[in-house]
Every structure is written in structure tokens, then in C-alpha cells.
N, C-alpha and C positions, 0 to 999 in steps of 0.2 A: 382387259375389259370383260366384267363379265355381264354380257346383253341378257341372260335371263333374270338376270337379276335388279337389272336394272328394269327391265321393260314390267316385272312384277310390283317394283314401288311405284313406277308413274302410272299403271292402267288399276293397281289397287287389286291383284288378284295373284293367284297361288303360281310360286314359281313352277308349278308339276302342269299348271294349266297354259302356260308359258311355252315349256319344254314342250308340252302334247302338239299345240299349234303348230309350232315352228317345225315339229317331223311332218305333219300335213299339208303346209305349204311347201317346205322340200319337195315332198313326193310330189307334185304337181297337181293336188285338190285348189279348187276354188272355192273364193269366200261362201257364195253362197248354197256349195257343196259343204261344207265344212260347219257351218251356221245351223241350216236345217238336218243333217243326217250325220253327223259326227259328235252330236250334245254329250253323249255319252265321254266321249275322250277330249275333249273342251270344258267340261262341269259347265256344257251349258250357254256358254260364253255366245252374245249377239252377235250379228252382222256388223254392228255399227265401232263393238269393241275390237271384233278380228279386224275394220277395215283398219283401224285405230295401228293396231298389234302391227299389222303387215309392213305400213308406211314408216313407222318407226323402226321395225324390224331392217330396214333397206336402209334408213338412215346410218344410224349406229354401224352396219357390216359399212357401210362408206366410210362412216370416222375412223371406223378400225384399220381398213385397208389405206387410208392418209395415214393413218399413223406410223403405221410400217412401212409405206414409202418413205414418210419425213424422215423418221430413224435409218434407214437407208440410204439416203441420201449424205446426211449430218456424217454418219459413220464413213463413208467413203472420202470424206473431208476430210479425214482424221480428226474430228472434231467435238467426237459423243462424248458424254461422261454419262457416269449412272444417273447426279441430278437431274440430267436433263433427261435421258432416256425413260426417266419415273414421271416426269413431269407430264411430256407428251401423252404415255400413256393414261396417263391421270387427267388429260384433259378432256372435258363433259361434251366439247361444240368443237365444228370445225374452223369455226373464227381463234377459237383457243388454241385450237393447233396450228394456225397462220403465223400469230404472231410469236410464238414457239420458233417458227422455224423463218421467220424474218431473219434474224441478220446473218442467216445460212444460204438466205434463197439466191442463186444468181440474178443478177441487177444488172439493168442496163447500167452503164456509166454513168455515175454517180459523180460529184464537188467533192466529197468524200474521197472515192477514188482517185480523182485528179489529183487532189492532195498527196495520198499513201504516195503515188505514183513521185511525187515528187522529192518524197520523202520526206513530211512536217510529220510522220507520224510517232516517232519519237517525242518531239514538243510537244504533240495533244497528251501524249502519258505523262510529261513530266508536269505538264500543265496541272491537270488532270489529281498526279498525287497531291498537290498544293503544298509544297514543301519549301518555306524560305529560303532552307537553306543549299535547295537543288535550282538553281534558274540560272544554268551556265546556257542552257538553248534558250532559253527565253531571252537572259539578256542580248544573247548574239539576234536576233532572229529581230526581220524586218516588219512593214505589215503584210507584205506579201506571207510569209510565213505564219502569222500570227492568223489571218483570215483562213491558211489550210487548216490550222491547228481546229480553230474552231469549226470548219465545216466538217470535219472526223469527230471532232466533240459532239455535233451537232447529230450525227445521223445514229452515233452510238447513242445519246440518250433516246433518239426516236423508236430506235431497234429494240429498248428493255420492253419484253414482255409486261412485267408489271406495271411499269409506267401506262402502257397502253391499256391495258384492262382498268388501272383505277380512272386515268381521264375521261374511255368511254363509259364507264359507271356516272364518271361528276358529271357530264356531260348529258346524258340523257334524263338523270333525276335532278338535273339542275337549270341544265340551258333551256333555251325558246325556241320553236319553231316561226320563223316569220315572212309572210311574202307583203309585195309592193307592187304595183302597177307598175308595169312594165311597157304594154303598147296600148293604148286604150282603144286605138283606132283595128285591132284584132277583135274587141270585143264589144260590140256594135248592141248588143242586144244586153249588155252588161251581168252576163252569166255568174259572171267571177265576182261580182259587185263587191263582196263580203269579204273578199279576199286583198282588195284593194291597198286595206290597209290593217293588216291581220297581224295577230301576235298571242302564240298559247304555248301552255308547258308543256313540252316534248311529251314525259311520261304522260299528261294528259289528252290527247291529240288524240279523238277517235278516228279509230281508220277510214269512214268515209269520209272526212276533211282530207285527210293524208292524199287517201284517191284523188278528191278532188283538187289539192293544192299542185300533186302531179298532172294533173291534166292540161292547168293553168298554165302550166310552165313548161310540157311540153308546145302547146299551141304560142307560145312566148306571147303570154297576155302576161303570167306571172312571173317575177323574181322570189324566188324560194329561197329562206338561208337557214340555217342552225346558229341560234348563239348562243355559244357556252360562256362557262365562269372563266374567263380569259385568263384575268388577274391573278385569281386564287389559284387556277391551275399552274400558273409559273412561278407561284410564291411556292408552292407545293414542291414543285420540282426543284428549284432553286434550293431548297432545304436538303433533301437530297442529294445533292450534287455538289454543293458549295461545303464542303467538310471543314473548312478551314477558313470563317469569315474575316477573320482576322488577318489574310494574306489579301491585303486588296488586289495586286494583280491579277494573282489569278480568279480572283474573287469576280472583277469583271468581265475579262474577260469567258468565263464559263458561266456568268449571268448572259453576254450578247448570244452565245451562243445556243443556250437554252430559249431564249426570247426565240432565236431563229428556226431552232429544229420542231417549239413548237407552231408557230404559225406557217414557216414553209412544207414541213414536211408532215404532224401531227394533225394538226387541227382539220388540214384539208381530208386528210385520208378519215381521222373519227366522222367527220360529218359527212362524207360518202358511206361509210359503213351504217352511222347510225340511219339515214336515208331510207338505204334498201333495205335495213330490219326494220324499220317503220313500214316499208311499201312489202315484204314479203309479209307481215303479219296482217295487213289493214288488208292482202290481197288474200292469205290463209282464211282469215274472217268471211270477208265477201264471198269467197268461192263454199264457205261451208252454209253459210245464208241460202246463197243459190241453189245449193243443192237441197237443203229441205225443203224449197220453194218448190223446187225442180221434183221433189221426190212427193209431194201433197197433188201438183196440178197431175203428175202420172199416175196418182193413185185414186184420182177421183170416179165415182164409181160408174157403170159404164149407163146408159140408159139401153135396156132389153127388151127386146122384142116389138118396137117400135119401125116404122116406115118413118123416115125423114126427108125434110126439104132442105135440101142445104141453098143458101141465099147467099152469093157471095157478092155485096153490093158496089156498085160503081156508077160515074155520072155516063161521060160522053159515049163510054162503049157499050153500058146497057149492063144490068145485074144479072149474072151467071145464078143459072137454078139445077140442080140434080137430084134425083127422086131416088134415095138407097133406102134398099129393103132390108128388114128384121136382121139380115145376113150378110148386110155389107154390099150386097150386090147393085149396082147402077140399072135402075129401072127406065130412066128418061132422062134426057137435060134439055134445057132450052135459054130463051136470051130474053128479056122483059126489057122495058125502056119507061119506068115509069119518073126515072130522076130529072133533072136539067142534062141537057137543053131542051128534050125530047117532050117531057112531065104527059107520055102516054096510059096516065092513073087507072082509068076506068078498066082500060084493053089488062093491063097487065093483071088486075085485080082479079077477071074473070078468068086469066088464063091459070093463075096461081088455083085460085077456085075448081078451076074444073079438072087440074092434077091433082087434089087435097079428095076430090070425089075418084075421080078414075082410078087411083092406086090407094084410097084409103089411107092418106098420109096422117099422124098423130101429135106433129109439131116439125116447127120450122126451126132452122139453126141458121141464127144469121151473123156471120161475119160484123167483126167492131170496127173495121176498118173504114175510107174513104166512102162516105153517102148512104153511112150505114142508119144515122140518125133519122138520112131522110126515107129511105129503106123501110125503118121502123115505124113513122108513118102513116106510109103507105098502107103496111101491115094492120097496124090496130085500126086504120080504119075501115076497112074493106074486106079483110081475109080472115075467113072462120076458124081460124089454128091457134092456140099457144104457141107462143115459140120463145125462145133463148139465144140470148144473147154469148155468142164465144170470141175467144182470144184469139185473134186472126193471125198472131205471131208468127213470123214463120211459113205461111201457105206458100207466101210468094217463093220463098227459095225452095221450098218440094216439089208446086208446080214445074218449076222449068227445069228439076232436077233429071237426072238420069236413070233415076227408081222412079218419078213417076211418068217419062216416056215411056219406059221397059211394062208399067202397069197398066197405064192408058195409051199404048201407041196410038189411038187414031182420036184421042180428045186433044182441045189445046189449053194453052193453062188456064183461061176461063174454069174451062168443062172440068179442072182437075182439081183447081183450087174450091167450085163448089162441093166438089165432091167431098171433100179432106173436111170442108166443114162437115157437113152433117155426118160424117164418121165421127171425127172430132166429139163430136156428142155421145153416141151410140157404143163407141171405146174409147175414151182417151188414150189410152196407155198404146193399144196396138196401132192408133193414128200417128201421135208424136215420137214411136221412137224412128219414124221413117225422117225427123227433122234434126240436124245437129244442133246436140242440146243447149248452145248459146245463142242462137237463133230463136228460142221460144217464148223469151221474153219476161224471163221471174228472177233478170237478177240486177245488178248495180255494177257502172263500171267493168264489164265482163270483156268489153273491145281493149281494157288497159291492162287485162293480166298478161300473166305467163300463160302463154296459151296449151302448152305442152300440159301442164300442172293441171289449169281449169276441164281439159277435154279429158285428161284423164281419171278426176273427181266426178262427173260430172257423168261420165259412164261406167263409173264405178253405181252411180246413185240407180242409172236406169236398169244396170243389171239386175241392182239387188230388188227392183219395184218390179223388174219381168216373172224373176224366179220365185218372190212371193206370193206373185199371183197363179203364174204356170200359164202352161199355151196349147190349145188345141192341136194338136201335132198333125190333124187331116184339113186345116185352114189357113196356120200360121203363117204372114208374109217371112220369107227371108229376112227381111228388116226384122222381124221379132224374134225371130229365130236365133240371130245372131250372136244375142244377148242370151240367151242360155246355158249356164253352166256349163264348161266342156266344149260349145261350138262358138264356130268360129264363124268368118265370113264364105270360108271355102266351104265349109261343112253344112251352113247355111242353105247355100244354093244347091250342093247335092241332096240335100233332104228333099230340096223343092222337086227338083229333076228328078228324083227317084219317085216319088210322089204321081209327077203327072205322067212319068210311062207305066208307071202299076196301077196305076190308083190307090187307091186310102188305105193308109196302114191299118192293120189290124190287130195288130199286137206291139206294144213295147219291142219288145223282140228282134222284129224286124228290121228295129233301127240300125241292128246290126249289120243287114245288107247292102246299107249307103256307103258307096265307096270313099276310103278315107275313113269311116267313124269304126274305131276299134273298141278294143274292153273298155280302156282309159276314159274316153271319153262316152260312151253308153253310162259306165260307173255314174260319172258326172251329170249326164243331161238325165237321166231315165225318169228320175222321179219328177222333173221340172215340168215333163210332157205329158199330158191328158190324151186320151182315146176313149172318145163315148162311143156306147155300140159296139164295141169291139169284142174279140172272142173274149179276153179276161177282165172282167167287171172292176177290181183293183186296179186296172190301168187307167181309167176316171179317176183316180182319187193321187193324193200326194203320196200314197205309200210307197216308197224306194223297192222295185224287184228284189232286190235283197230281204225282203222282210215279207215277204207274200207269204212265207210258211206261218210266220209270226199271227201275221194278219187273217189266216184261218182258221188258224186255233185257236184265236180270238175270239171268230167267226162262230165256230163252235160249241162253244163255254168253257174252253177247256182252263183250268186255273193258272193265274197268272204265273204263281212260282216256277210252277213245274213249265210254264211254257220258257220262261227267264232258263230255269235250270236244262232244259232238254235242247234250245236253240242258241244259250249262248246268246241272249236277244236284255241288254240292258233294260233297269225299268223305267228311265224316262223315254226310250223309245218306244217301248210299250204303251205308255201315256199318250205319246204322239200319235201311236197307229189307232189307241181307241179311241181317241178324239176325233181323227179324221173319220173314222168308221159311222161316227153317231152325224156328222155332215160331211157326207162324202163329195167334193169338188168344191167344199164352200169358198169363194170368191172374201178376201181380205175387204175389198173395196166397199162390200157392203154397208161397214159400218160409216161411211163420209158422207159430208152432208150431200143431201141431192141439187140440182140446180133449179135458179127458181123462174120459175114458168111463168110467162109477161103476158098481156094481154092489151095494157094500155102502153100508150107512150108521158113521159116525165121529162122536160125540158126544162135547162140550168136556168132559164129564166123564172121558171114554178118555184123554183127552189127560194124558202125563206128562211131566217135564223129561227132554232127554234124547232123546226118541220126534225119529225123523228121517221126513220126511215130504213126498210131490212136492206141489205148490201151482202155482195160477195166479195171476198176479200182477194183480189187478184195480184200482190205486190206484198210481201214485206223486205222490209228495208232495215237498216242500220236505230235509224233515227223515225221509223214511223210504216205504216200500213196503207196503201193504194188498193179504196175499196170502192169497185163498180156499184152506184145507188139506181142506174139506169136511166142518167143522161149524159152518155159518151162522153162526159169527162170523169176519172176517175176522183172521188175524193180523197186528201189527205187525214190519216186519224194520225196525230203527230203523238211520240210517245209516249209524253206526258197525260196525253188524252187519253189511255187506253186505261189505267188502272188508276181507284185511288191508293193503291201500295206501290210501295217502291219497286219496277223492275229495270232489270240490266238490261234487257232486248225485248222486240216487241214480239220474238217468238216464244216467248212463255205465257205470251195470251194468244196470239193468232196463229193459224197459217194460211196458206192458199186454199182457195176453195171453202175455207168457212163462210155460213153463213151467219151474218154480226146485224145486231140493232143497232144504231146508228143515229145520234142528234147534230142537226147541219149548226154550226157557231159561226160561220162567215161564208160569204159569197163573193168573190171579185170575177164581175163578168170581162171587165176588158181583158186581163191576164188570165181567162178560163180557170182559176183555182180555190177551190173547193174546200174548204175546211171542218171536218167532222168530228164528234166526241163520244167513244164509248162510255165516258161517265156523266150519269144521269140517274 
């Protein structure tokens, strides 16, 4: 198999750009080491293609190394031949090398077996020739014999490779997917409604149905089935197999037999397979949805230099308030009771009031969660602040977390989860990566993946949105630090620990003295990490230590060539350090939209068909967008609504965090659901 070549046709790029990678991940660089400061020996190549590069890279060395086992195994058998040995290697997918090495693989006890064991397996070969003038076993042979014959007929036509690849072929661009009501009295609220009595073309089946038809059926509301071209598949095979139709006996009997091997043994195993490559694509989709999701709500841009009130609303225990300054730092908290049962309006109004004067607060960040509606209220009537409206996903499992005891040992998660909001505003990115990222709430179906797969995407995403942006290395939590090129969680917390017995680094440099963090990994993290104020000016900036001579002589005027020709210093890195030079520390997030600052309150009852209205778009999905208009129900812009041109998904018009205009088409207050149209 040759992986750079192959991995050159499917990513669309130079097999030398191929080969360059794949020495750089060897040597132990990371993507987003290799992304930003290796363009030179990648031509270039993004984050998004090297993650591309990497995960197929792992794939293919897995087929490879199946391959070499299968042939290993087969050959110990005394069993290889060269067609087969070319075959294996010749196969694209590790499903292709399964059924390659079926009827090699050890089997529990098999009908089949019991048969050989008996010894019909002479009659299934003579059978088998269909030779008139051979049927001295046949005529002797009982039907005891006759049913072994066919159970060895049966599992050898199961075991042909070929057979198996064309049926899952007819099968998927021919059969149906179909579920039924199965317990009605499981599904009370009739979730699955649509599902009751369902039936679509397999090849056509978008992966959110697939999710959801899995879900059905694990909670056994649904019966799920595949149905393929039954008939034609065993006329298909029958043709095949029957060489000689004009011998009826054996003519039928390798007709019962084929009927058997494909409904006992074929049918069931295609439509398990076909299943889980329906549920790993519809899960590959959803976990890639999620991550841009996941990679917009972390890149949204931070609000600076701001005092905030973080509002974290609730009825019976009283809404949590904490007052963080420009810097992240905890100025005040306290407890308000202006909800039910309590509805202490007045008192809390003034208290909110006289924190928004005593610390010169500049807006409030109020949690979407539980009485947040009534929260809001309160606010627009009473309290002299803008404030926003955030995605509370999440607080609750950081609050009672173990990073935020270790942050807040003396708050309780009231005091913590206020807190997390009004960060939440002030950083997104440095607040959320302290929450695991399927807890945050931008994606579909994420409790029914593979959760190995999804956590591992999923921190692939927040890596690459840390090191885009980079971390103040004399403030950075652990939590963010982790994510940095090179560190890790051990290395993480030595940076912290080094940190708070020296105090504030002052040079790049220095990171050298944190136990544990060597050449290797300095290489990796240095340029990810910022130090304003510090002895070397270039250590503000993305410029990699490696290039600081580069970045001088830049400094200088000295001419590009001669700096290229005298440092050894390629010219798209050159490009990169003059760019950083003319904005030095400039923040990616700049360019996202900002969030939009409320003052009144909007209630789903205000809401009429028709009413046009701005929204931030907190959700895309498969099938549509979940966009906040600012009355605690999100609305749906379903996809067809989004474009008058035809698109595939509705991430080619939205993402998270944009801000959209917006015309409401329906209102259904008793079911809270929201129907909205971009096109207008």
C-alpha cells in the first residue's frame, strides 16, 4: 500500500507535501505546531487539512498492519496463494479485509462444522459440481445427509468475498430503512411520533434520522430494520451457483441452500454492518457539525476591559451575582431574591444598583437557564446596565467541578457558577475550555456517540482555537494552558507552580526552567505563549524564538533576500513575521461578530407572524439553525428557510455566534416552538 499516495489523491495535494507531514508528525510536532510554523515544509498546508492528514494517516497504518496480520495468519494455515495475498493488499477498507479473511477466520462452531465433522463434506462438493453423471453420494445419502450438504453449501456461499461486497452494495442503494412502533407506552410525550411508521432509502437517510432512529430503539420505543431486494439478491446468487440448471437435483437443493445461507447467515450480518456504517457516518457528520459549532462559540470574541455582573438566575434559592473586574478577578458576590416565592423586586433592584455604582460595573451577563426570563425582568425594569444574555451550558458541571473548588475553594457553586458567567462574556475561550467540550451545548445527539472518537475531535477543535489565539503565559489558568502545543496536563500545572513561587515570567526563555518542560516541548509551546512587559518585546507577539534574528532584521530594513539568504529563514515565514510585526499580538477573535446588548425584555407571547427581528445564532444543526431572538425560547430557522439557493447544510450560511435578521413565520405557544425565516 502506498499511504502517500493515496493520502495525496483523497486530501488533493503534492505527494512531497504528504511525505513532509508525515516526517513531522513522526518526530513528535503538533498540528498546531506544524500549521502555524512549519508552512515552509508543508507548502502551507492548514490545521484543518493536517487534522484531515493525521486521522487518515492512523487509519491506512491500521489497514496496513490488518493486512499483515490477515496474511499471516491465512499463511500459517497453509492457505495463501498469491491471489489472495494481492487481493488483501489491494483492499481500500478494513471491512474489505474482513470478508477476505472470513472463511480463514476461526469460528465458533458452526452447522457447517457439525456437518464436515460428520463427514457430508464430500456430498456438498459433488453436489456442488452438479454433474449427472456423478451422484453415487447423493443417491446413497439420507436427508440427514442432504441438510449437512447444504449447511457447508450454505456458509461457503456466505464466506465469498464477492458475494458479500455485491449484496452490501444492492443493499444499501437499493434496500429501506424502516422502524414501527414498538412500545408506545415508553414514549408518553411521543418524541418518536414520525418514526412510528417510517420508511426511506438507506442511501438516502440523513444522518440525523439515522441518530434519531438509533435512539428510538435503543430506549425500545422503536423497531428498526433494513430491507433489502430480497428476491433479486437470491435470483442473483442462484445464478451463480446453479451452473447447471438443467440438473434439478442439485439444482434444488443448492437453490434451499442459498435461500438459507442468505437469510440465516448474510442478510442478518449486511444489515448489522450496513447499521454501524450508517451510525459511524451520521456520528462522523454530527461530531464534525459539533465541532465548528464548538470552534465559533470558542472563538467568539472576548469583551475588554469591562467590569461585569455575572447573574446566575434561580427561583427558590435566590439569583447568585459576582462582580469581575477588567482582569478576571472576583470583586464581590452576593444572593438577590427578587423571583418566586420570595418576588423581593424593589430590595434587589437597589442592591444590583448600588454594586453597578460602587465598582462601576459596564453590563451584566445573565445566565439562559431556570428564572432567567424572570431575571430578565427584573433587569429591564429597574437596573441601569445593558446586559447579555449567555449559554449557561455547562456551569453547573464546572461549578461542582474539582478545578473549580481548587479556583474558588471558599465560594459554593452559586458563587462559582456566577462567576463563570460573567467570565464567560469577558473570555469565552479562556472560561469554556475549563468545561468538557460535550457539556457545552452546540451539538446533536453527542450522549449517543462514540465517546472516545467525539472527546478526541472535540479537543482537537479547542486546541487548535487556544493556539490560534495564544495565552498570556503570566495569567493563563492550567485549564488553558493545557491546550497548548507541547503541554500537557502535568506540564500545565508546573508552569502554574513555577509561576506562583517566582513570580511572572519574563522571558520566553524561562519556560525552560519548569520542571519537566525540555527543548521538545519549549520548540512546541514558545511561540503559542505571550509575555507583555517583559524583557524581550517579540515575546508579545506570535513570532516563534527561532526567528527572533529574522524578526530584527526585519526590524531593521534590512532586505528581504539577503535576510532569506543570510538566516536560512523561508519567505512565507518572512510574510508571517511581517505581518505579525505591523500587529503585533493581534487577537483572531477580533473579526466575530460581538454580542448584542439588551435593554428591554421580548416575551414569546410579543411574538407575531411577520415581526422581523436581529438573533444570535446559538445551534446549527443537520436539518436547521437554533437562533436566540430574546425570549428564552430559541427559534428554529429550518433549512429550507435559510437560502433562496440550494444548500447541503446549513453551515454554509450560519455559524454560532452570528448575528442573523430574522422574520418569525409561526408561533406555537403551547409546544414553546418558534419558527423563523432568513428569507425575506
Amino acid at each position: 500500500m502506498n499511504i502517500i499516495q493515496i493520502l495525496a489523491e483523497e486530501l488533493k495535494i503534492k505527494q512531497s507535501q504528504v511525505e513532509a507531514t508525515i516526517g513531522l508528525i513522526d518526530d513528535g510536532n503538533t498540528i498546531p505546531f506544524i500549521a502555524r510554523y512549519r508552512k515552509e515544509v508543508t507548502g502551507s498546508l492548514d490545521d484543518e487539512t493536517l487534522r484531515n492528514l493525521d486521522e487518515r494517516l492512523r487509519y491506512l497504518r491500521n489497514l496496513e498492519e490488518k493486512q499483515q496480520q490477515v496474511i499471516a495468519s491465512i499463511e500459517e494455515q497453509g492457505k495463501l496463494t498469491d491471489e489472495l495475498k494481492e487481493a488483501i493488499e489491494s483492499a481500500t477498507t478494513l471491512v474489505a479485509v474482513d470478508d477476505l479473511y472470513r472463511p480463514y477466520r476461526p469460528k465458533k462452531r458452526t452447522r457447517a462444522m457439525i456437518a464436515k465433522e460428520a463427514g457430508y463434506e464430500p456430498l456438498s462438493i459433488e453436489i456442488m459440481e452438479q454433474d449427472p453423471a456423478k451422484h453415487e453420494l447423493l443417491d446413497a445419502a439420507d436427508a440427514k445427509a442432504i441438510q449437512g450438504a447444504k449447511d457447508i453449501i450454505a456458509e461457503t456461499v456466505s464466506d465469498n468475498a464477492e458475494f458479500r461486497k455485491a449484496i452490501r452494495n444492492a443493499t444499501y442503494n437499493l434496500g429501506l430503512i424502516e422502524s414501527s412502533l414498538k412500545e408506545a407506552e415508553l414514549d408518553p410525550d411521543k418524541t418518536y411520533e414520525m418514526y412510528y411508521e417510517y420508511s426511506e432509502a438507506v442511501s438516502k437517510c440523513p444522518g440525523h434520522r439515522i441518530l434519531a432512529l438509533n435512539r428510538g430503539e435503543d430506549e425500545k420505543v422503536l423497531k428498526v430494520s433494513i430491507i433489502g431486494p430480497d428476491e433479486d439478491i437470491i435470483r442473483v446468487l442462484n445464478k451463480y451457483t446453479i451452473t447447471n440448471p438443467g440438473n434439478t437435483r442439485t439444482a434444488e437443493i443448492i437453490a434451499d441452500a442459498v435461500a438459507d445461507s442468505y437469510k440465516r447467515l448474510i442478510q442478518p450480518a449486511i444489515e448489522r454492518e450496513i447499521r454501524n456504517d450508517l451510525t459511524e457516518k451520521a456520528q462522523d457528520g454530527a461530531i464534525k457539525v459539533f465541532g465548528k459549532n464548538l470552534n465559533q462559540l470558542l472563538m467568539q470574541p472576548p469583551i475588554v476591559g469591562k467590569t461585569v455582573l455575572g447573574w446566575d438566575p434561580a427561583f427558590r434559592t435566590g439569583c447568585k451575582l459576582a462582580v469581575v473586574d477588567d482582569t478576571g478577578k472576583v470583586l464581590d458576590t452576593t444572593v438577590i431574591y427578587p423571583t418566586a416565592p420570595q418576588f423581593r423586586i424593589a430590595e434587589s433592584q437597589k442592591i444590583v444598583n448600588d454594586l453597578i455604582r460602587k465598582y462601576k460595573i459596564d453590563l451584566i451577563s445573565l445566565g439562559n437557564g431556570t428564572a432567567s426570563r424572570e431575571s430578565e425582568q427584573v433587569i429591564a425594569d429597574g437596573i441601569k446596565a445593558p446586559y447579555v444574555i449567555v449559554n449557561e451550558a455547562g456551569a453547573s458541571v464546572y461549578s461542582a467541578s474539582k478545578l473549580a473548588t481548587e479556583e474558588f475553594p471558599n465560594f459554593d457553586v452559586g458563587q462559582r457558577s456566577a462567576t463563570s458567567m460573567a467570565r464567560r462574556l469577558q473570555d469565552p475561550l479562556a472560561e469554556l475550555v475549563k468545561i468538557d467540550p460535550k457539556a457545552i451545548g452546540v451539538g446533536q445527539y453527542q450522549h449517543d456517540m462514540d465517546q472516545k472518537k467525539l472527546g478526541e475531535s472535540l479537543g482537537a477543535v479547542v486546541e487548535d482555537c487556544v493556539n490560534a489565539v495564544g495565552v498570556d503565559l503570566n495569567t493563563a489558568s492550567a485549564s488553558l494552558l493545557q491546550y497548548i502545543s507541547g503541554i500537557n496536563k502535568t506540564l500545565a500545572k508546573n508552569i502554574v507552580d513555577y509561576r506562583e513561587a517566582n513570580g511572572r515570567f519574563k522571558t520566553r526563555k524561562e519556560l525552560l526552567k519548569v520542571p519537566k518542560l525540555g527543548p521538545k516541548a519549549f520548540e512546541q509551546c514558545a511561540g503559542f505563549m505571550r509575555i507583555t512587559g517583559g524583557k524581550e518585546p517579540l515575546d508579545a507577539t506570535s513570532v516563534h524564538p527561532e526567528s527572533y534574528e529574522a524578526a530584527r532584521a526585519l526590524q531593521a530594513g534590512e532586505d528581504r533576500q539577503s535576510i532569506m539568504d543570510r538566516l536560512g529563514v523561508g519567505e512565507i515565514t518572512l510574510n508571517d513575521i511581517a505581518k505579525e510585526l505591523k500587529k503585533p499580538g493581534r487577537d483572531p477573535r477580533e473579526d466575530m461578530p460581538k454580542p448584542i446588548l439588551r435593554t428591554d425584555v421580548l416575551e414569546m407571547k410579543d411574538l407575531h407572524e411577520g415581526m422581523i427581528l436581529k438573533g444570535t445564532v446559538r445551534n446549527v444543526i443537520d436539518f436547521g439553525a437554533f437562533v436566540d431572538i430574546g425570549v428564552h425560547q430559541d427559534g428554529l430557522v429550518h433549512i429550507s428557510q435559510m437560502s433562496s439557493k440550494y444548500i447541503k447544510h446549513p453551515l454554509e450560511v450560519v455559524s454560532v455566534g452570528d448575528i442573523v435578521d430574522v422574520k418569525v413565520i409561526s408561533v406555537d405557544l403551547q409546544k414553546k416552538r418558534i419558527g423563523l425565516t432568513m428569507i425575506f
